[in-house]
C-alpha positions in Angstrom: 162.0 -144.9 -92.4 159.9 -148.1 -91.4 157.4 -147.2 -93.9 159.5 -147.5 -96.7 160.7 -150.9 -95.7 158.5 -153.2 -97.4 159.1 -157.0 -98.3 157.6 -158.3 -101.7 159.1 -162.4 -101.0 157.7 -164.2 -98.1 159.7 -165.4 -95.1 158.7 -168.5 -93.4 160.1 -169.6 -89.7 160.4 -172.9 -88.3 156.6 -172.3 -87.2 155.7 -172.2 -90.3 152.8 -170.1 -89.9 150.7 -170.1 -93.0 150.4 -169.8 -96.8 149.3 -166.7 -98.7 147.1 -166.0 -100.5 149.4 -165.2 -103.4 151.1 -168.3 -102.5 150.2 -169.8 -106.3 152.2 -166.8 -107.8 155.2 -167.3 -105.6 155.9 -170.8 -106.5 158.9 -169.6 -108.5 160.1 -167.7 -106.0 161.8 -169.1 -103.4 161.9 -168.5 -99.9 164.5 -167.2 -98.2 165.4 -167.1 -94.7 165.7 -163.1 -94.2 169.1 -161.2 -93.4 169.1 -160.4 -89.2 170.3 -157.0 -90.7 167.1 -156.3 -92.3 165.0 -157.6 -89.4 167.1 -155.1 -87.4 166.2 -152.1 -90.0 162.5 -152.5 -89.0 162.0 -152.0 -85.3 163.3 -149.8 -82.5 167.1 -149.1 -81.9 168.3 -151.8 -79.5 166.0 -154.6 -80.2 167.4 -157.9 -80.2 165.8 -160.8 -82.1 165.7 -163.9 -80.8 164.2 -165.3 -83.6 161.8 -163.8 -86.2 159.6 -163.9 -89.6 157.6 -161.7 -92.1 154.5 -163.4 -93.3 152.1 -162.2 -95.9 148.4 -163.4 -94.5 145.5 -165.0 -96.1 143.2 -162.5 -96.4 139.3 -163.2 -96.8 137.1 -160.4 -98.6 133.1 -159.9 -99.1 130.9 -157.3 -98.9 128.1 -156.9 -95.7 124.6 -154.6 -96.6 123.5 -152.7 -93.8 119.9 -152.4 -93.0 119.6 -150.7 -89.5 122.0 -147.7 -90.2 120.1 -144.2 -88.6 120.5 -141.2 -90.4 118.1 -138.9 -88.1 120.1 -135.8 -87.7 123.0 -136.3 -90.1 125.8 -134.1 -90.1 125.1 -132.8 -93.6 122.0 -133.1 -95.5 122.5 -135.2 -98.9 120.4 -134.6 -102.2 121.1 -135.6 -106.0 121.2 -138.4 -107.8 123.7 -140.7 -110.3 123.6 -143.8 -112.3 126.5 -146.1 -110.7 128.1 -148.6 -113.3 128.8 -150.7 -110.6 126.4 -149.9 -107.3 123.2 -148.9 -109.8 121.1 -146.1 -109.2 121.5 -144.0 -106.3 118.7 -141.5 -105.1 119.6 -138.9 -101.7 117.4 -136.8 -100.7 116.2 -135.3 -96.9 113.8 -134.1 -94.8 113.7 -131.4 -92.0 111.8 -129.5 -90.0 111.4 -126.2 -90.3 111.4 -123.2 -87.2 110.1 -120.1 -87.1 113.0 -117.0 -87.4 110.0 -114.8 -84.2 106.8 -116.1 -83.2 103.7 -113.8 -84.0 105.3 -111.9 -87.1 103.0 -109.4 -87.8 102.4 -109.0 -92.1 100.1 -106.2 -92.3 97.3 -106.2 -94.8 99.2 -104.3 -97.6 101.8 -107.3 -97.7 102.6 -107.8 -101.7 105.1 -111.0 -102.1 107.6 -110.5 -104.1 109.2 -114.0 -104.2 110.1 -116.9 -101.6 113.8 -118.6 -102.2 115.1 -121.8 -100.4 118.7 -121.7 -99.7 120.7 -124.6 -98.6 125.1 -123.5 -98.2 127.0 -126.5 -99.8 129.7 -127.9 -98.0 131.3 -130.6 -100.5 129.1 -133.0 -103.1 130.5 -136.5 -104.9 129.9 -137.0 -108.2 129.6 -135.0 -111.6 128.1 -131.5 -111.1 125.3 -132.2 -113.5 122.2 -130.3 -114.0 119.5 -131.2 -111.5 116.0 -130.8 -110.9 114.8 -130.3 -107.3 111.4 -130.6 -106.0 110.0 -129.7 -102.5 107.0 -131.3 -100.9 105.1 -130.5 -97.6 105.0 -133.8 -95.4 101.4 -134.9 -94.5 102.5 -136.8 -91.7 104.3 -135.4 -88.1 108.5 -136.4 -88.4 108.9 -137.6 -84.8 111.3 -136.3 -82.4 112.1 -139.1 -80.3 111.9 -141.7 -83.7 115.2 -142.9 -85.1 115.1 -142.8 -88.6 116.3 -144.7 -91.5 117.9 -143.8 -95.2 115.0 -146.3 -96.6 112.4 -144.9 -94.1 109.9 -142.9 -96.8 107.1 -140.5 -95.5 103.8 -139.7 -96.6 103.3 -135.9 -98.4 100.8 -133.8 -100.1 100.6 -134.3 -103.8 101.7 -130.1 -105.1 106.0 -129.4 -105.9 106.3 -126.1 -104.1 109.2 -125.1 -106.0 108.3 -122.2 -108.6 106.9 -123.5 -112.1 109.9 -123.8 -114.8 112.5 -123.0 -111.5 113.8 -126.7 -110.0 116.6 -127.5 -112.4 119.5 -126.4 -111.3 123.5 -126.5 -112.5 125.6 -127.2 -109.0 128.1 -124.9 -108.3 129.5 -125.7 -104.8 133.0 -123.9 -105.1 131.2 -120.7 -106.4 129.8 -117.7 -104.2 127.1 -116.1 -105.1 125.4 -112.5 -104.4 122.6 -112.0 -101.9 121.1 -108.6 -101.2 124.3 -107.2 -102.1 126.6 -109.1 -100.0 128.8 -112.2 -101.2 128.1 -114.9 -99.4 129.3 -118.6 -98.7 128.5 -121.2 -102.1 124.7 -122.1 -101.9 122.0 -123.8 -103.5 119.0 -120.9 -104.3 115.4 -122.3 -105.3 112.8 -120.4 -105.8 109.3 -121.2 -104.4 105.8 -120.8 -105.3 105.2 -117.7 -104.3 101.2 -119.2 -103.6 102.8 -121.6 -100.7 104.0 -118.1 -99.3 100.5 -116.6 -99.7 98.8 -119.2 -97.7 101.8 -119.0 -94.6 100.9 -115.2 -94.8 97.4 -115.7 -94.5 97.9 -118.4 -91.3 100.0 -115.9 -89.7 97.6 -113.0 -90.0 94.4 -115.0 -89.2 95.3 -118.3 -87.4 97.4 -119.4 -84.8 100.6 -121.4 -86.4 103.0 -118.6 -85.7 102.1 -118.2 -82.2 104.7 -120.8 -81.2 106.8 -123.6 -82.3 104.3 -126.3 -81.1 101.6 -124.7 -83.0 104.0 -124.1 -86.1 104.9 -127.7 -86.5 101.2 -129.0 -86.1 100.8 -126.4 -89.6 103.6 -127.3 -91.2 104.9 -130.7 -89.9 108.0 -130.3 -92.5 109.4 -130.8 -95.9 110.5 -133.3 -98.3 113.8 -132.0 -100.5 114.5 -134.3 -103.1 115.6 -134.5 -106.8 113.5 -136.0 -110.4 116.1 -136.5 -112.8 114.3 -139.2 -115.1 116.5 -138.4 -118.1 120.2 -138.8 -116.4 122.1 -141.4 -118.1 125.1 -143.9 -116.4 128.2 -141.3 -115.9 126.2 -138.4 -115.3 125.1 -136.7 -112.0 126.5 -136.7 -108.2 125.4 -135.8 -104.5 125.1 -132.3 -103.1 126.2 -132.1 -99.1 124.3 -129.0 -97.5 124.7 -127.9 -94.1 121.9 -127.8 -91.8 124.0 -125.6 -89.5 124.4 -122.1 -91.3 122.4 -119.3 -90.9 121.9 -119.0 -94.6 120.3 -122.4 -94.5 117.0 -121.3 -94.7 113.6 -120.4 -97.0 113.1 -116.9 -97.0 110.2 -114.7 -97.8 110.5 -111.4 -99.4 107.8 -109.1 -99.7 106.8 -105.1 -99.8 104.5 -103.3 -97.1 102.8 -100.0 -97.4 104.4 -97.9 -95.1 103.6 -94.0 -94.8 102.3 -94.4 -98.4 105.2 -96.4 -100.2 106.1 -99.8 -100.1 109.0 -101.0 -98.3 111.3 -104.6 -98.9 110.5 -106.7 -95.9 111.6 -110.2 -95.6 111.0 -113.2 -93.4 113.0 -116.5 -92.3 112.0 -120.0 -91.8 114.9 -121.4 -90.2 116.9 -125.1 -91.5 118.7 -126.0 -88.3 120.6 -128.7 -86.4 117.4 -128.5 -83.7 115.0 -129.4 -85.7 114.4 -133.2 -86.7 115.6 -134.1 -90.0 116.9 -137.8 -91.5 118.8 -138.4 -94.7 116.8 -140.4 -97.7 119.3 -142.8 -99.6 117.5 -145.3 -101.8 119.8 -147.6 -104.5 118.5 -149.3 -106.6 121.1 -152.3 -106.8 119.2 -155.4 -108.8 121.5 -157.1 -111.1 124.8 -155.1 -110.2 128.2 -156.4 -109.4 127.5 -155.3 -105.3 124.1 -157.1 -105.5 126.0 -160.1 -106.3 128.5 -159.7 -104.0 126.1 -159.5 -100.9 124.4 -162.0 -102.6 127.3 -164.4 -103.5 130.2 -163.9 -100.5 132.6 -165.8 -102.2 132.5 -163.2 -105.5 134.0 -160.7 -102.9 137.2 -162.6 -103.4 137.7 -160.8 -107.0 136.0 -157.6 -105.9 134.4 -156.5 -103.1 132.8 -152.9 -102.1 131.5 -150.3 -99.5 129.0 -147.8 -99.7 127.8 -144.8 -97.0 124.2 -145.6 -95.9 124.4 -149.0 -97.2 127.1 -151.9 -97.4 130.7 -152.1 -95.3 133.9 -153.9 -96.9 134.7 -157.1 -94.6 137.8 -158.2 -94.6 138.9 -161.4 -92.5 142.2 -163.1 -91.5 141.4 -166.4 -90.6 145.1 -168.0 -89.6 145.8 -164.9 -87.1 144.9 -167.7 -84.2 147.5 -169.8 -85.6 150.3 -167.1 -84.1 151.4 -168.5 -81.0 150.5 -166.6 -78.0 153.7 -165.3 -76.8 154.9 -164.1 -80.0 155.8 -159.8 -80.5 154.1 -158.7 -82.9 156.8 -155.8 -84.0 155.3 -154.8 -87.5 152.1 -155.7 -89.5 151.0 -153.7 -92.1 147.9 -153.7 -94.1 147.8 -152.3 -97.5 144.2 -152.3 -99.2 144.2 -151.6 -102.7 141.4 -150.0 -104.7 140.0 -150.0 -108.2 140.2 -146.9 -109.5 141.8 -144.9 -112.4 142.5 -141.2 -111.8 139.9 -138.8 -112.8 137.2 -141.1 -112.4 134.0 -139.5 -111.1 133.3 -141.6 -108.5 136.4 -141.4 -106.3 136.9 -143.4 -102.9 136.7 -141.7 -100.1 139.4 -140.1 -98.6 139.4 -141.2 -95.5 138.0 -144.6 -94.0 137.1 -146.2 -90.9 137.9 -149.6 -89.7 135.8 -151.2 -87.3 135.3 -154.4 -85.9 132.6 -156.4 -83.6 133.2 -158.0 -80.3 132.7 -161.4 -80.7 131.0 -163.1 -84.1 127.5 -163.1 -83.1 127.5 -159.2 -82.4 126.3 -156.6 -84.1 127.8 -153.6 -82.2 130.9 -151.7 -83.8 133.9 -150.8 -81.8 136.5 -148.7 -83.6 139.9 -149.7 -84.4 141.4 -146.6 -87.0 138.9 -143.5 -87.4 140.2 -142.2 -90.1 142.4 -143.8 -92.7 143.6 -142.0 -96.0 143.6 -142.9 -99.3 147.0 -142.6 -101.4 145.6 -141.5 -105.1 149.5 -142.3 -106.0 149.4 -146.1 -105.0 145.6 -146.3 -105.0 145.2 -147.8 -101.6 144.8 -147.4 -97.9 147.8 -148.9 -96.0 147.8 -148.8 -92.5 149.8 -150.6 -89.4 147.8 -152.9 -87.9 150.3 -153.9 -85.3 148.3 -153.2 -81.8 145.2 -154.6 -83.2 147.0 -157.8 -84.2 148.9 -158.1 -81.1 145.3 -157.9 -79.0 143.9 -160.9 -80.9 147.2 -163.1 -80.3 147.0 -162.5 -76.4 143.7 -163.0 -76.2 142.6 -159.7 -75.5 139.6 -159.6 -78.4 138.5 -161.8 -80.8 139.5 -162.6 -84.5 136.6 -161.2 -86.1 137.5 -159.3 -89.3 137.8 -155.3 -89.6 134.7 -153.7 -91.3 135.3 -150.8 -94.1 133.6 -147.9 -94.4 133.5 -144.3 -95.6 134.4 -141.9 -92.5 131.1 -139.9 -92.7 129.0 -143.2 -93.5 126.2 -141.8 -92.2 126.1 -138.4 -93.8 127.3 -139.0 -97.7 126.9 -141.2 -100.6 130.7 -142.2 -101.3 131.0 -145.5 -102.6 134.4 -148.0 -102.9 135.4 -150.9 -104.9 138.7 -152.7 -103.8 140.1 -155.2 -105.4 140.3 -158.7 -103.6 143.0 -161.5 -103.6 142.0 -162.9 -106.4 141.9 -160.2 -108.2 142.9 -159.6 -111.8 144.6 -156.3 -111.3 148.3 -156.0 -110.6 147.6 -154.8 -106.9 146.1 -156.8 -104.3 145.2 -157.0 -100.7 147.8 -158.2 -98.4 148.8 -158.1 -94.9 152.5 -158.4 -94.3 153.5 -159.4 -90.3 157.2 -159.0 -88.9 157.0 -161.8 -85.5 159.4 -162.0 -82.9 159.4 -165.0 -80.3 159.7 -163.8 -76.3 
């Protein structure tokens, strides 16, 4: 198979297309004009070479920090926290809007409140799964509709945790089901509330007017801020919970007893945690004095090691001598293998898929993409991907040379984080790009 075909000398044509990056290491090794047998190996049945080369291409790495990256809406909703060795502290939280399960619920004056629970059904986390504590604030000021916003965005909210006394911290269990009212039901995170918070929602619906609609509701409670106070977590310890906002069982839920015909009967009632409503994901790092601080800092350190975090920084990587290919050359192979630093059982993996993306010209900020998802080998800790149409675009003209951007698939919606090792890297493996060029 092609795939397996892989060159570890260099090749160089009469055109004499450029020097690798690992060119210093090679200088014992000397190069060799390649077999038209194995040239033949590598592309389609019937293809006849007038003349061809395999080049391995400089390769340029750094790390870009994103500042303008929405996260109204997300997919999932993040919370939790870690200490990152590398990346520093890293703080997710989110907040939503809540909706009302009926308008005009009708609590009669008998209602005895039993408890109030906040559920949220995991769908993945990163990380350890670490003891927690979470802590639940009622915003102060409206979350806009129409308003992109932010993961460093931060909104006013009123000063009292609504989760229960003694009742925040938490131990993650995201592969487990649990038991509600009798049923088992999907893995989810279970907080209770104050049950005084529930009181006073009570009281509004039975004497004011916030149930009557959603408008009204809204205006009451203008939403929540879901977020974690781990003050004691140490570096190793801790991760990032993924909830979906898109479940029925995401939801806070009210249970309570009314007097009916002279005994009291379980009641309970649902403030809905729904795609609908305006949420935005919260992801604040703190970074000072880190290796990725330096690296956005310092471009040229992104030669040894360079990185890419969701809701934060993209992996650049640039091939500057991709003009020098002349313009009617057939591109028939180019492969790109992208090696990581990782050892296996690490806490913070890399993601398992990626995304390449690039810009339009080098003045633009807009991202077009070139490979949605790209997935990581944990056997040769890398990505490796064939690059062929993209290259043969730049050569004839079609788009610019302007580098592929990095990034973890669901960059918007999770707190994955990657360090890959650059060309001058210390570690065996290292990034490389490997062309096979025929001439028309």
């Amino acid at each position: 198979m092609m795939n397996n075909i892989y060159y570890n000398f260099k090749w160089r044509g009469v055109k004499q297309l450029l020097a690798t990056f690992l060119c210093l290491g090679l200088l014992a090794v000397s190069c060799k004009k390649k077999d038209n047998l194995v040239g033949a190996s590598v592309l389609p049945d019937g293809t006849i070479l007038s003349s061809a080369s395999l080049d391995t291409f400089t390769i340029e790495t750094y790390t870009v920090e994103e500042d303008s990256v929405p996260s109204t809406n997300p997919a999932y909703n993040i919370l939790g926290s870690y200490i990152d060795p590398v990346f520093g502290t890293v703080d997710a939280s989110f907040y939503t809007q809540l909706s009302l399960s009926n308008t005009s619920p009708v609590f009669g004056p008998s209602a005895k409140i039993d408890s109030m629970v906040f559920s949220m059904v995991y769908v993945g986390f990163y990380g350890e799964l670490d003891d927690q504590t979470v802590e639940i604030f009622q915003l102060s000021e409206d979350l806009e509709d129409d308003k992109t916003y932010y993961p460093f965005n931060i909104l006013n909210t009123t000063p009292t945790d609504l989760v229960a006394p003694n009742m925040g911290t938490f131990t993650p269990k995201p592969r487990d089901q649990v038991v509600v009212d009798g049923d088992s039901v999907l893995p989810q995170l279970r907080i209770h509330m104050d049950t005084n918070f529930a009181r006073s929602l009570i009281d509004e619906a039975q004497t004011g007017s916030a149930f009557s609609s959603e408008t009204n509701f809204k205006n009451y409670l203008k939403g929540l801020h879901v977020k974690v106070n781990n003050p004691t977590q140490i570096q190793g310890e801790g991760g990032v919970l993924y909830f979906s906002n898109n479940d029925a069982a995401s939801k806070i839920t009210i249970y309570y007893q009314e007097l009916v015909n002279g005994s009291y009967e379980q009641f309970s009632y649902d403030l809905l945690i729904n795609p609908v409503e305006t949420d935005f994901n919260q992801f604040l790092v703190e970074d000072a004095g880190t290796p990725v601080e330096n690296v956005i800092n310092n471009p040229e350190e992104g030669m040894y090691e360079y990185y890419a975090q969701a809701l934060k920084s993209r992996a650049k990587i640039e091939f500057p001598y991709l003009n020098d290919i002349p313009k009617d050359a057939v591109i028939q192979e180019a492969v790109l293998t992208i090696p990581v630093s990782h050892f296996t059982g690490d806490f913070l993996y890399p993601s398992n898929t990626i995304s390449l993306t690039r810009t339009q010209s080098e003045n633009s900020d807009d991202l077009f993409l070139v490979v949605q998802e790209l997935t990581y080998s944990d056997i040769s800790k890398a990505y490796r991907i064939d690059l062929r149409p993209y290259i043969q675009r730049i050569i004839t003209g079609e788009i610019e040379n302007t580098g592929l951007f990095l990034s973890p698939t669901f960059f918007n919606s999770s707190a994955e984080r990657i360090v890959f090792n650059g060309p001058l890297s210390s570690a065996k493996s290292k990034p490389k790009l490997n062309i096979l060029i025929t001439d028309n």
